[in-house]
C-alpha positions as a Markdown table, in Angstrom:
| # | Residue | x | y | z |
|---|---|---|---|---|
| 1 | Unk | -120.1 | -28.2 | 14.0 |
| 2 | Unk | -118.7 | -31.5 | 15.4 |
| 3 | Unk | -118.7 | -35.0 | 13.5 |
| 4 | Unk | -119.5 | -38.2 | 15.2 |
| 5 | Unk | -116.7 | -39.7 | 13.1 |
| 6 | Unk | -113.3 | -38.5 | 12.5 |
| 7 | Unk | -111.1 | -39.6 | 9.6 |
| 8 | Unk | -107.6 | -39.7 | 9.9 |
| 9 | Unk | -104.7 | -39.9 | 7.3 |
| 10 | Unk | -102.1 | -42.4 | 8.3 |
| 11 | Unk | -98.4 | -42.2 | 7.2 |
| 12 | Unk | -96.7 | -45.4 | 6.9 |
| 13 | Unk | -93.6 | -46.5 | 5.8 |
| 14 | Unk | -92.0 | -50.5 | 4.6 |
| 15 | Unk | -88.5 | -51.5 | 4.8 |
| 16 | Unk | -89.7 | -54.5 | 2.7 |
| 17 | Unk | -87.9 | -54.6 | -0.7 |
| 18 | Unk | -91.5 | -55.4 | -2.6 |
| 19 | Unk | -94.5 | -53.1 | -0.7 |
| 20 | Unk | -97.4 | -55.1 | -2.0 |
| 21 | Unk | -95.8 | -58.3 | -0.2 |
| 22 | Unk | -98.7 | -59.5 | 2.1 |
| 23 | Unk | -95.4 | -60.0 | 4.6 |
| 24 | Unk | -94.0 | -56.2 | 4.4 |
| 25 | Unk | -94.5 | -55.3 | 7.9 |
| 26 | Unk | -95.8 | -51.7 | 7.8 |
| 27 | Unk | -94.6 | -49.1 | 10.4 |
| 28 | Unk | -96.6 | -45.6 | 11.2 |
| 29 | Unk | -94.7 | -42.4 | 11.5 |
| 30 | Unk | -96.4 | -40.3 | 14.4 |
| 31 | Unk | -97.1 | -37.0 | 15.0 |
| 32 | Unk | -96.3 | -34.6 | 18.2 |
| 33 | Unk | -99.8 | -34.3 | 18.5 |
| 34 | Unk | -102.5 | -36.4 | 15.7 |
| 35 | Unk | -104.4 | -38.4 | 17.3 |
| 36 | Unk | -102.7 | -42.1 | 16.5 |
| 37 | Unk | -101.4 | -44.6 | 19.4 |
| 38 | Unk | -104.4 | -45.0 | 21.4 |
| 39 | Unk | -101.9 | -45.7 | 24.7 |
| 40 | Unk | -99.9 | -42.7 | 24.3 |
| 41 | Unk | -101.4 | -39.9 | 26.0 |
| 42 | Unk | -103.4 | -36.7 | 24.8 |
| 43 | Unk | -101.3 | -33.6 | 23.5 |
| 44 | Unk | -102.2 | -30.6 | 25.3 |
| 45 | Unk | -100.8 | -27.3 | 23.9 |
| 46 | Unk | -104.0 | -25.0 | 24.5 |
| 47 | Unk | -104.5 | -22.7 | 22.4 |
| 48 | Unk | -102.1 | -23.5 | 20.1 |
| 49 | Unk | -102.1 | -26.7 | 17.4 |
| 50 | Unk | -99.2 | -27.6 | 16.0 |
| 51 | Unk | -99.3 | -26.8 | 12.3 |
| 52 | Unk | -98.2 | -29.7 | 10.6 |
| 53 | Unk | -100.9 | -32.0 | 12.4 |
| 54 | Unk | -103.9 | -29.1 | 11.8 |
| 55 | Unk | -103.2 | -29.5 | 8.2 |
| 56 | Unk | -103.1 | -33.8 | 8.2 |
| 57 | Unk | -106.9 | -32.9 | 10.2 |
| 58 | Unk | -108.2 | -30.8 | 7.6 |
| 59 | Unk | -106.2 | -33.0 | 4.7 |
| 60 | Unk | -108.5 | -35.9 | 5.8 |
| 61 | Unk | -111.6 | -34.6 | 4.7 |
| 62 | Unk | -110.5 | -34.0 | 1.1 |
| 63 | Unk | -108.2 | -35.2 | -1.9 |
| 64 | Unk | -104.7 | -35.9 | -2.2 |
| 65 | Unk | -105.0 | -33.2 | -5.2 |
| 66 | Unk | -106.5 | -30.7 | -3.3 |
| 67 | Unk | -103.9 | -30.9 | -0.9 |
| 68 | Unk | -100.8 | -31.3 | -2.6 |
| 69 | Unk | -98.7 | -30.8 | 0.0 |
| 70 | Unk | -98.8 | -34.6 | 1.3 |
| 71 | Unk | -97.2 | -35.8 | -1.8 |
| 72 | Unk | -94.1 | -33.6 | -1.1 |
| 73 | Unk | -94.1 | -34.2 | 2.9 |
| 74 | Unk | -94.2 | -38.4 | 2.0 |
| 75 | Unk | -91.3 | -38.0 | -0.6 |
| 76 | Unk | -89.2 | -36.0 | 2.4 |
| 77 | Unk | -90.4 | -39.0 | 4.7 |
| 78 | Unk | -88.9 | -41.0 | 2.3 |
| 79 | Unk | -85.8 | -39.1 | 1.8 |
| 80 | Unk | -85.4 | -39.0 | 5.6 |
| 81 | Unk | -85.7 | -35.3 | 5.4 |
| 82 | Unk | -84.1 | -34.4 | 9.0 |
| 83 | Unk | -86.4 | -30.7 | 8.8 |
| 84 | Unk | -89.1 | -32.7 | 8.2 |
| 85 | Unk | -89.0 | -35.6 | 10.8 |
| 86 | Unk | -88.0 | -32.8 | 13.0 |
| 87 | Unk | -91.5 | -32.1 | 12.8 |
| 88 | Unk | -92.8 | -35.5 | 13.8 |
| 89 | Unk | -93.0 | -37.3 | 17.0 |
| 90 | Unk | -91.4 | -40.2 | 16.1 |
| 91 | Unk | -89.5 | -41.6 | 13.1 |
| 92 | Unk | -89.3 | -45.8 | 13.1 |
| 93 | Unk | -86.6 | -46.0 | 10.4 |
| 94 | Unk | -84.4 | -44.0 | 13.1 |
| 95 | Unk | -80.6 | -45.0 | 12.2 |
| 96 | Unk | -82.0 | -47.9 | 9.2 |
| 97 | Unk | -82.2 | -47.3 | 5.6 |
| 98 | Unk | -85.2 | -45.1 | 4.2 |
| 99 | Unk | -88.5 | -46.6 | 3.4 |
């Protein structure tokens, strides 16, 4: 079946030295082909997905815990894993410290 409404996990990252400052300017990391900036267009790869953003799909419509994966994929975001942002369209702390 298809929903009307899709939920979406967003990963974002703060170069702010306190995260809970109503300043910290948050930035998104992207994905080759997740839905996200709604001026960047569609990813067509028929009829193939790429993995990484299938999972984040199907991650969105349960827990954290169920789906411990995104725990370890944030702390290699953090890290600036270079096999993991390799699997990302786009990585804003590019050449600046870690989030």
């Amino acid at each position: 079946s298809i929903t009307k409404e899709r939920t979406e996990i967003i990963l974002q990252g703060t170069s702010s030295l306190d995260p809970k400052d109503p300043t910290a300017v948050w930035e998104e990391f992207e994905f080759k082909c997740k839905p996200g900036d709604l001026r960047r267009r569609p990813c067509l790869i028929s009829p193939y997905h790429y993995r990484l953003d299938w999972l984040m799909w199907f991650a969105a419509f349960q827990t954290y815990e169920q789906n411990e994966w995104i725990i370890h994929l944030a702390g290699k975001l953090l890290a600036q894993d270079e096999g993991t942002l390799s699997l990302l369209a786009t990585n804003p702390f590019a050449g600046r410290d870690p989030p």
